[in-house]
N, C-alpha and C positions, 0 to 999 in steps of 0.2 A: 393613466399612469401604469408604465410596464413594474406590475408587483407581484409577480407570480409565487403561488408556494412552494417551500423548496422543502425535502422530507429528508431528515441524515438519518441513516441510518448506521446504529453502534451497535454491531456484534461485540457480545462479552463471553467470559466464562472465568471466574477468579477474578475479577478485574480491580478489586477493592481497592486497591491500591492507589491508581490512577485517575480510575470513573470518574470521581468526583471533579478535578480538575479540567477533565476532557469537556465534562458536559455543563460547567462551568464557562469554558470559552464558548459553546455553542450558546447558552445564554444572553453571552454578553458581543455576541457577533450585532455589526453595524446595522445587515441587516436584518429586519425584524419579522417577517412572515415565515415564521421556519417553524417545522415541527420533528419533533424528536420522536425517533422510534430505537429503542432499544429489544435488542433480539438477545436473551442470554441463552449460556448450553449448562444447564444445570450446577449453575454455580454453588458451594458449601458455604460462602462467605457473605459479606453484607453485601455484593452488589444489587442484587434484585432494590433492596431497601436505600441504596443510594441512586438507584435509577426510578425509583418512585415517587424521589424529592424532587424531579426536573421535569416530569412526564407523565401519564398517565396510560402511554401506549407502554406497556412492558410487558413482553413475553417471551415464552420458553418453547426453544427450536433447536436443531443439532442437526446433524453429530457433527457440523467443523462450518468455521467461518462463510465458507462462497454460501453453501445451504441456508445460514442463520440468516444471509444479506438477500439471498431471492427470498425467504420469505418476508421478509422487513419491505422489501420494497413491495410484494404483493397487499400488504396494509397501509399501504401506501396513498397519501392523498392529494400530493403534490405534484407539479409540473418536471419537478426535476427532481432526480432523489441523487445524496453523495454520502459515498461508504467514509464512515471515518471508524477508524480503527479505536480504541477504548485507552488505550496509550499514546493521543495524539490531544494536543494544545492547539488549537486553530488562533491565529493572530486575526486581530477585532475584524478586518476588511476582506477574509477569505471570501464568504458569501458574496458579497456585492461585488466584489471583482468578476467571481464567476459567471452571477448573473448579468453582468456589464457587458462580459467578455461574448457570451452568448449575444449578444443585440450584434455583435459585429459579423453575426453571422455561422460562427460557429457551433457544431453540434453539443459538446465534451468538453468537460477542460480540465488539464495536468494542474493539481498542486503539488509543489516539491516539496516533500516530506524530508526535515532537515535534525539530523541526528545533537538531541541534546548532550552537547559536549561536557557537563557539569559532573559527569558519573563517572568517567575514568577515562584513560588514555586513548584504551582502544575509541572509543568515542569518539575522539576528535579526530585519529585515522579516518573512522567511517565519514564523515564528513567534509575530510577533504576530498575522501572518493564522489560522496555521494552530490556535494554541489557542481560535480564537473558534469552531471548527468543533467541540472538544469537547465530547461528549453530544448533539450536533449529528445526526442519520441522514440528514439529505438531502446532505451533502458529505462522509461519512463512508463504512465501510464494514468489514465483518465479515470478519476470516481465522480465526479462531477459530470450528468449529463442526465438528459429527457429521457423521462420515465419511458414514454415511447418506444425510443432509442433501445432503450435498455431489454427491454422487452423485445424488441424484434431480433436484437442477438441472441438473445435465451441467456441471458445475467451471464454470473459468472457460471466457470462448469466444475461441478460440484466434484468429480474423479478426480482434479487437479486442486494437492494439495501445496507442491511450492511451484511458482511460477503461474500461479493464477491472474495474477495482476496484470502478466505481460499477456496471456491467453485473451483476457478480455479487451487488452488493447490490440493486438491482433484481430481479434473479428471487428471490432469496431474499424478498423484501418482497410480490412476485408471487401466491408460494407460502403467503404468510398465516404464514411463522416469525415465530417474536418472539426483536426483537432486541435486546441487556442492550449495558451499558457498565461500566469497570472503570475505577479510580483511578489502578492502575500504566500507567508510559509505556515505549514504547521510542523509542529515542535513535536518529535520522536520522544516521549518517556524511556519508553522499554529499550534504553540501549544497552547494549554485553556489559559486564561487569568483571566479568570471566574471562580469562583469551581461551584457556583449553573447554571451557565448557561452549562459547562460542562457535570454537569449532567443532565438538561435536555437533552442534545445530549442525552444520554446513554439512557434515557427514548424512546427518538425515535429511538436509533439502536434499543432497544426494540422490538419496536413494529414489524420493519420492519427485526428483526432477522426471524422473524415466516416464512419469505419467503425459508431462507436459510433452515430450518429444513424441509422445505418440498422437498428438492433434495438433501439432505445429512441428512438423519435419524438416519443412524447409526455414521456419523462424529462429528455430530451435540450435543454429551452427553460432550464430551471432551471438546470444547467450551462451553456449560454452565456451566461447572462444577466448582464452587468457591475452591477446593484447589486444584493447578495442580502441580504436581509431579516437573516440571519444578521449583518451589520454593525450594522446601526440596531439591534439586539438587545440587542449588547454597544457600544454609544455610550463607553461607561464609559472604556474601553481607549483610545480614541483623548484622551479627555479626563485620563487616567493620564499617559501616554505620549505628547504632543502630536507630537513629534521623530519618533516612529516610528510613528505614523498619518501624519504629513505624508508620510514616505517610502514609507508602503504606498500612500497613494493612487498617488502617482505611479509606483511600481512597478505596482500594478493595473491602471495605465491601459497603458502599454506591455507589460506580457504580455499582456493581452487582443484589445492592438494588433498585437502579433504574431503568436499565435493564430490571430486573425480571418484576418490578410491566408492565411496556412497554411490554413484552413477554404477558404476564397475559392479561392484558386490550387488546392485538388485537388479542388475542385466545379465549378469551371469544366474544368478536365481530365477528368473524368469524360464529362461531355456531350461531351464533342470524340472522345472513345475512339469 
């Protein structure tokens, strides 16, 4: 019987909030050979003590998530390891999709991390964005895949702190794997609550995009690019949904707005260094 172990590995830091939930669904995932590692970064809060309710692998590593998750998967004991973020709800059949999806031959495999809309408007903007990106591989990206695998790209890269996601799908795509897609979703906790604190995030993925464009140059046009083909693809959605195409545009124009000026002000500071 193909039942290989499968190791998720949950970078935290603060995470109290959420933890519990997250590793709650991983519990109660269909399938059952899985082991939990949680990597925190010196969390003030209960998490360590609510990741010690689900696991017994808990340990403390930094200084930022890609770091927390190559060491997590170096404790690693499984066949396949998949990063799930501490703010992510996995619906029951993630696992067994993925490793299903693997039998057909594939290396990796995309789950669509789908923004829970309960928390506020912006929410369900991000959402109409983000489901258009489903089965999508250029704005997508694989946590699901052999330990192997993972290892022969060198994990994620640690200088890259926004647009890590696309970086490692990048070498993996590099490296000529093939990459599958699954039905089941996991569930976004941590979505904006805030529109202007939202964007100042984006101001700082901004700045700290500048990292990504320097190990993915020519990747790196198709992520800045404000209209991406991927829209005009799915037309449909916006003519479904008039109300909340109206509000994406407008929200895509000011996060890109903010972004940009963040790209601008730490590339201009670069040269001045």
């Amino acid at each position: 019987m193909y039942n290989p172990l499968v190791s998720i590995i949950v970078p935290t830091r603060n995470s109290s909030s959420t933890l519990e939930d997250c590793l709650r669904s991983i519990k109660e995932q269909s399938y059952k050979n899985i082991e939990i590692i949680v990597v925190d970064n010196n969390s003030i809060d209960n998490t360590k003590k609510i990741a010690q309710k689900y696991t017994n692998k808990v340990f403390n590593f930094g200084p930022e998530r890609s770091a927390q998750t190559n060491y997590g998967v170096e404790q690693a004991n499984g066949f396949f390891v998949y990063k799930v973020d501490s703010d992510f709800i996995l619906e029951k059949e993630v696992v067994n999709e993925c490793v299903n999806k693997i039998k057909d031959g594939f290396d990796d495999i995309i789950v669509h991390n789908s923004p829970d809309i309960r928390v506020s408007w912006i929410a369900k903007v991000r959402k109409f964005e983000v489901d258009m990106y489903k089965y999508d591989i250029t704005y997508s990206s694989a946590r699901f895949v052999k330990k192997e695998i993972y290892q022969k790209i060198g994990g994620f890269n640690e200088k890259i702190t926004a647009g890590e996601d696309y970086d490692f799908q990048n070498k993996l795509n590099k490296y000529g794997f093939k990459t599958g897609f699954i039905k089941s979703e996991a569930l976004h906790l941590g979505e904006p609550v805030s529109f202007w604190k939202h964007m100042i995030k984006y101001y700082k993925y901004g700045k700290d995009f500048v990292n990504y464009t320097k190990y993915n140059k020519k990747e790196s046009f198709k992520h800045l690019f404000f209209l991406r083909s991927v829209y005009i693809k799915n037309w449909k959605f916006f003519i479904i949904h008039p109300l909340l195409g109206i509000s994406f545009i407008f929200y895509h124009f000011l996060k890109f707005g903010f972004g940009g000026v963040g790209y601008i002000v730490s590339k201009i500071n670069k040269k001045n260094v």
